[in-house]
C-alpha positions, 0 to 999 in steps of 0.5 A: 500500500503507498502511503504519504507521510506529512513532515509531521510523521502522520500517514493519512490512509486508514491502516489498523496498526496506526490508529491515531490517524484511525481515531481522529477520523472517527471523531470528527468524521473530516479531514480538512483539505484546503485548495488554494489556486494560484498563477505561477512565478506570483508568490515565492516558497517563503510566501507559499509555506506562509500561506499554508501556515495561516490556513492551517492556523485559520483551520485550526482556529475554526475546528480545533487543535485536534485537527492539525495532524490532519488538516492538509492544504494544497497549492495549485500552480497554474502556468502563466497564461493559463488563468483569465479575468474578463476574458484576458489571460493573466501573467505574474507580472499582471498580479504584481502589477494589481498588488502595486509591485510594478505599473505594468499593463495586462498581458496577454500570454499566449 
């Protein structure tokens, strides 16, 4: 059987010999999995592992302590180009413009 082992040491499949993952998932009948969409070369790692930080805090904040070993947040990077708003395809250098980084214009990718 493949299993994923998270940084925290917890195996998220149900396996009998490991029960603490087993019983946490009977208790709350959820395991947290937040998506967050986002358009490639926008955030930096160090700005990536800060939202999955928050979201989880965020989480944890809403559900309980009891949760963190198992409240899983995923990053979807979408190519540049591969995103639109109002019919215009959008590039990083669009997102930074909108957050006030640079003053360039829209950009259409091909």
């Amino acid at each position: 059987m493949d299993r994923l082992t998270s940084s925290h040491g917890i195996t998220p499949v149900f396996d009998p010999e490991k029960t603490t993952f087993k019983e946490t998932i009977n208790k709350t009948n959820t395991m947290p999995l937040v998506t967050i969409d986002i358009i490639e070369n926008v955030f930096t790692p160090e700005q990536k592992k800060e939202i999955v930080s928050k979201i989880t805090e965020t989480m944890i904040a809403i559900e309980g302590e009891a949760l963190r070993e198992v409240t899983w947040v995923r990053i979807n990077e979408f190519k540049e180009g591969n995103w639109g708003i109002g019919g215009q395809t959008l590039a990083a250098a669009d997102v930074h413009a909108m957050q006030g980084k640079t003053s360039a214009p829209m950009t259409a990718v091909a």
